[in-house]
C-alpha positions in Angstrom: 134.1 94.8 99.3 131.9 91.8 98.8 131.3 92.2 95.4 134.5 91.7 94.8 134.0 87.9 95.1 131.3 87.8 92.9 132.3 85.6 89.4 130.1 88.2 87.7 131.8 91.0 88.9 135.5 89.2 89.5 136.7 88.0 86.3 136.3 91.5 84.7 138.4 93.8 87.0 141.6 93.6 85.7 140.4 94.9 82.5 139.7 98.6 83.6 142.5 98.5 86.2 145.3 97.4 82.7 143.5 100.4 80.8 144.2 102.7 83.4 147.8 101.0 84.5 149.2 100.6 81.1 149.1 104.0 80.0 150.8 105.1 82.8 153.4 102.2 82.4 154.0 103.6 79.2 154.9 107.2 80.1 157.1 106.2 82.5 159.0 102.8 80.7 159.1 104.1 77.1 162.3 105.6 77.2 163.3 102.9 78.7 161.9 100.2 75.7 163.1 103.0 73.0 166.6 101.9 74.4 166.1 98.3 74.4 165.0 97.9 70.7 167.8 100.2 69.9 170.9 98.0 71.2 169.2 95.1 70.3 168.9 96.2 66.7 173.1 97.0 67.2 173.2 93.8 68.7 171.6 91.8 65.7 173.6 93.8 63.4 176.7 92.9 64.5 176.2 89.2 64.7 174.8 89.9 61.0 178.0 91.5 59.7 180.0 88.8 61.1 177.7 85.9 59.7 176.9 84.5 64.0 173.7 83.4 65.2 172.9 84.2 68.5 172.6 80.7 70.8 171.6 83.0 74.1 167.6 82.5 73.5 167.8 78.5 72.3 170.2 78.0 75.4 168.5 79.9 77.7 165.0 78.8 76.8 165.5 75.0 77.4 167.6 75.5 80.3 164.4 78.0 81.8 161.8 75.1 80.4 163.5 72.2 81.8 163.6 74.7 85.4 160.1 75.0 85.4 159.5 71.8 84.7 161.5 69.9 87.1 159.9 72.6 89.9 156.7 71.9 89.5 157.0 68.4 89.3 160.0 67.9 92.1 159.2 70.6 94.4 155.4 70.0 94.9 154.4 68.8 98.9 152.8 65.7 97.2 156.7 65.0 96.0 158.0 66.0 99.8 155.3 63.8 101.9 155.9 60.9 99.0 159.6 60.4 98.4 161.5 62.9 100.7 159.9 62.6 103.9 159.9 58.8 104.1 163.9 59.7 103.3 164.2 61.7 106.2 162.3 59.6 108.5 164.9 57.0 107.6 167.8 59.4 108.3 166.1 60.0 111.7 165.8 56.8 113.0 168.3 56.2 116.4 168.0 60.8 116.1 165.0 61.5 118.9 165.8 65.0 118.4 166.0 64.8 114.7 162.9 63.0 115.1 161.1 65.1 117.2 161.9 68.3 114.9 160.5 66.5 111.7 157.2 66.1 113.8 157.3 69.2 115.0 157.8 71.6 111.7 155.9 68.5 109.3 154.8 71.2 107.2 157.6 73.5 107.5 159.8 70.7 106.5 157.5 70.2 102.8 158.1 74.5 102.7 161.9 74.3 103.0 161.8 71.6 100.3 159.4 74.3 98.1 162.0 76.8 98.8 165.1 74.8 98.5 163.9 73.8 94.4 163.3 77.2 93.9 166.1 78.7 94.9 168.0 75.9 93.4 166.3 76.0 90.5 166.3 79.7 89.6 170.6 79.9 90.6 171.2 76.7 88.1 171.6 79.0 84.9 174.3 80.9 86.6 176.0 77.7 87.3 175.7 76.4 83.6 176.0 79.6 81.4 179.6 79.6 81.6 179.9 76.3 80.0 178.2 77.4 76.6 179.5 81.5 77.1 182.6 82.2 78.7 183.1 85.7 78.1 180.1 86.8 79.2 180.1 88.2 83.1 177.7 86.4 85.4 177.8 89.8 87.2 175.9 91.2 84.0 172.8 89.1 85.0 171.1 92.0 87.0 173.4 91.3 89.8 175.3 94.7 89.9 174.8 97.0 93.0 176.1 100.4 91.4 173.8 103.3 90.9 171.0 101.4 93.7 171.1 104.6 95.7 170.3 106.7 92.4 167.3 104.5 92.1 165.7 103.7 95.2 162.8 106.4 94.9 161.5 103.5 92.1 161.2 101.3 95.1 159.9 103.8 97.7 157.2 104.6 94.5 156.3 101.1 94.6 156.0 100.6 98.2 153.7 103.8 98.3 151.4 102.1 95.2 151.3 98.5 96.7 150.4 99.3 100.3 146.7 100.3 99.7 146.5 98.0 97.4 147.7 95.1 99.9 145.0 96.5 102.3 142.0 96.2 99.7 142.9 93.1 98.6 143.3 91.4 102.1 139.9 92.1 102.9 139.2 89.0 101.0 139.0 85.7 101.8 140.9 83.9 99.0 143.6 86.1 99.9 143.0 85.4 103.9 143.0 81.6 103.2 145.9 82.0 100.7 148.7 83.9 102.6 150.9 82.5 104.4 151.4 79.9 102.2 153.0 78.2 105.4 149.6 77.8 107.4 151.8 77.6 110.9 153.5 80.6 110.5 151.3 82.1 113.0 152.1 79.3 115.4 155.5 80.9 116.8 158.2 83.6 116.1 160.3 80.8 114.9 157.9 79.4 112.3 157.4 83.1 111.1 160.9 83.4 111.4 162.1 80.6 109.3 159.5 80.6 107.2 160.3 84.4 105.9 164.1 83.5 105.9 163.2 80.9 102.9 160.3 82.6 101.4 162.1 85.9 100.9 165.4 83.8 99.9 163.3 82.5 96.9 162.3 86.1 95.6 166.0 87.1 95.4 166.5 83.7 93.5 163.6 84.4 91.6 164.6 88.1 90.6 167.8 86.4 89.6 166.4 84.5 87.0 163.5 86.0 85.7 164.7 89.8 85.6 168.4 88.9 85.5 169.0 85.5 83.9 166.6 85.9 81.3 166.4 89.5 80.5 169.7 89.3 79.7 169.6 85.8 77.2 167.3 88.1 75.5 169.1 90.8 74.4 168.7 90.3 71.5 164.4 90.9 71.3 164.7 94.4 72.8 161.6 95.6 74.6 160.1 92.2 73.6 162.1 90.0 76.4 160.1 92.0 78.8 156.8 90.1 77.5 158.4 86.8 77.0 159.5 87.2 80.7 155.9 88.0 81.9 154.0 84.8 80.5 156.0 82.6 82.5 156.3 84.7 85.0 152.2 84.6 85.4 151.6 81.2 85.2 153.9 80.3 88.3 151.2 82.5 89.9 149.0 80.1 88.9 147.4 78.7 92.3 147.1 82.0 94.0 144.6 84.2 94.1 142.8 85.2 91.2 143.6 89.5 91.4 146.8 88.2 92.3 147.8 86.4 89.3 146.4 89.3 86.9 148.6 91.8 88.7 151.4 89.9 87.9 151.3 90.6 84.6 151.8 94.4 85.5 154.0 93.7 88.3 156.5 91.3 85.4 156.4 94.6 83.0 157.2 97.0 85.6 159.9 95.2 87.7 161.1 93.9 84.0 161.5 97.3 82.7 162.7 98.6 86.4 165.6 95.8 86.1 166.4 97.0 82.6 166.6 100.3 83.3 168.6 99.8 86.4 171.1 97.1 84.7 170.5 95.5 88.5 167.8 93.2 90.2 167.9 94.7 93.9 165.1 97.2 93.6 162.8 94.7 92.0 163.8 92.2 95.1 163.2 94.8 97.5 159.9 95.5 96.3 159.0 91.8 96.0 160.4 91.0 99.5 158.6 94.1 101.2 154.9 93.1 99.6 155.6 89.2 100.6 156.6 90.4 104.1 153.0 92.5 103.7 150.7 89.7 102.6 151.8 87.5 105.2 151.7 90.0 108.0 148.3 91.4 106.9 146.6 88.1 106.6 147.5 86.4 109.9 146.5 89.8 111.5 143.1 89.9 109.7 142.6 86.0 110.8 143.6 86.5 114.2 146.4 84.5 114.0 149.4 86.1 114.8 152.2 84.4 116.7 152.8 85.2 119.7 155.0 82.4 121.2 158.5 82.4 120.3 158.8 78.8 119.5 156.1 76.1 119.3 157.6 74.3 123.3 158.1 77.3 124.6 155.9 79.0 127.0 157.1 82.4 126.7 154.5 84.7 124.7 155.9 88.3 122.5 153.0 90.0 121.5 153.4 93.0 119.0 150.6 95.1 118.8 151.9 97.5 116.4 151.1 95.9 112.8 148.7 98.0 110.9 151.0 100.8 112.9 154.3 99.6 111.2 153.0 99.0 107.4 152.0 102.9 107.0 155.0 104.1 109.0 157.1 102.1 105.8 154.1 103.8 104.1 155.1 107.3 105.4 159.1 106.4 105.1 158.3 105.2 101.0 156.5 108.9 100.5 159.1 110.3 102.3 161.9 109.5 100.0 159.5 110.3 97.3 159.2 113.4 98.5 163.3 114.7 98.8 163.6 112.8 95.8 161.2 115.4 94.4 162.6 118.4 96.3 166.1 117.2 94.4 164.9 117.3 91.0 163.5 120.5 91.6 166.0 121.8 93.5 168.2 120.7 90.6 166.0 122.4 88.0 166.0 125.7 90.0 170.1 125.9 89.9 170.2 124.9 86.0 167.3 127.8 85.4 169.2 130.1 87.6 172.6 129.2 85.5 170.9 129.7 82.1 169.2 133.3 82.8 172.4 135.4 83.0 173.6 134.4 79.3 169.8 134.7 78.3 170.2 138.3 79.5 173.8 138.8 78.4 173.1 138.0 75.1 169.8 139.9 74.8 171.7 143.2 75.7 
């Protein structure tokens, strides 16, 4: 897979991997976007007949701007080392253990404060959308667990797709020096630990307020707030690796449209958390790095063997519920058939 890196060869990929994605994105999401367009053309019309404009968009725009913003420039490690770890040195002082832990986990401490923006960051619009629109239900922003069970064979589809996928793509070495984004997360259990307790915090935050928050402001552009989702949703993959960031414009439209048609955000989060999980386990077992002690003092060493072993048995378990979810539908096919012979015969006698 070498010629993968090559800029020759590199910069072109994604264009034959969209033609052959997009179609396919299309079959299965266009009911879906036929829906959209339709109750956002109601939608429009009724503000029309009764002479409103619709504020959701202006708010929600500046409040997602200003979001961004403040992240990127707040919740960088540059930020951390300059003005919040000289704070919590402070704070420390007369604390040896307090001390000893902000020496310990230096770099953990700048990836908590990542986490900590983002999370804080992407729940803010919940907090403030009340003050402009009171009637509308917070619980209407994707975050509504009904009908999950109905839809999980989306995620187990997902899981079965992005496995191979994962295991391509972490053969190379922008993605082995990329992932983990905490580089000591192979140091101990508790550093992988902690650092997956915060990193998959962030997608659920994340999910909340690009496929909740903002799908839902924009109602009103029908299939089109899919797309004004993805452009920001790309550029804070800006950073990563290269393949990475072009598959997140597929991976905006599908989860997008998978959060539409779902009215709820879990599935995407599921799949988000399970491929995170995946790109960090992959890549510290590709380096070598794995942790094997359960903290970084403690002399006590946990070695799992079973890594490559564990992502195709979630493999297996995805196809799996592809598979009864298959036998169900067909199944269910096979009864309706079965009900709709007799009065085909009945009526040709």
């Amino acid at each position: 897979m070498r010629w993968l890196e090559l800029p020759a060869v590199k910069w072109a990929i994604p264009l034959p991997l969209l033609a052959i994605v997009a179609p396919i994105v299309w079959l299965v999401f266009r009911g879906t976007w036929r829906q959209l367009d339709v109750e956002a053309l109601e939608w429009r019309r009724e503000l029309a007949e009764r002479r409103q404009v619709d504020y959701r968009p202006l708010v929600a725009l500046t409040m997602a701007a200003l979001i961004l913003i403040w992240q990127e420039y707040y919740g960088r490690g540059d930020f951390y080392q300059e003005t919040v770890r000289p704070a919590l040195d402070r704070l420390a002082l007369g604390h040896p253990n307090a001390r000893r832990w902000l020496s310990t986990y230096d770099e953990l401490g700048m990836r908590l404060w990542w986490g900590v923006t983002r999370i804080g960051g992407y729940l803010l619009p919940l907090m403030l959308w009340p003050l402009f629109f009171r009637r509308d239900h917070l619980a209407d922003f994707g975050l509504r667990a009904r009908g999950f069970r109905e839809h999980a064979w989306i995620y187990a589809f997902c899981v079965v797709v992005m496995v191979p996928i994962i295991l391509i793509v972490s053969q190379q070495h922008d993605f082995i020096n990329y992932y983990p984004m905490y580089k000591q997360a192979g140091r101990s259990w508790a550093d992988f630990a902690l650092w997956e307790f915060v990193y998959i915090g962030q997608f659920f935050t994340l999910e909340v307020f690009f496929r909740g928050f903002w799908l839902r402001a924009m109602r009103g552009f029908g299939a089109a707030a899919i797309w004004s989702m993805v452009v920001p949703y790309c550029m804070i993959h800006f950073g990563k690796p290269y393949l990475e960031a072009c598959g997140a414009m597929v991976a905006g439209v599908v989860l997008g449209s998978l959060a539409m048609y779902t009215r709820s955000i879990y599935a995407g989060f599921l799949v988000h958390s399970t491929v995170a999980i995946m790109n960090d386990g992959v890549s510290l077992y590709r380096a070598g790095r794995l942790p094997t002690l359960l903290s970084p003092h403690s002399t006590r060493h946990v070695t799992f063997l079973y890594w490559r072993a564990a992502i195709w048995i979630a493999w297996a378990l995805a196809l799996l519920v592809l598979a009864l979810k298959g036998w169900r539908v067909w199944k269910s096919r096979r009864v309706a058939g079965a009900a709709r012979a007799p009065a085909t015969t009945s009526s040709d006698s």
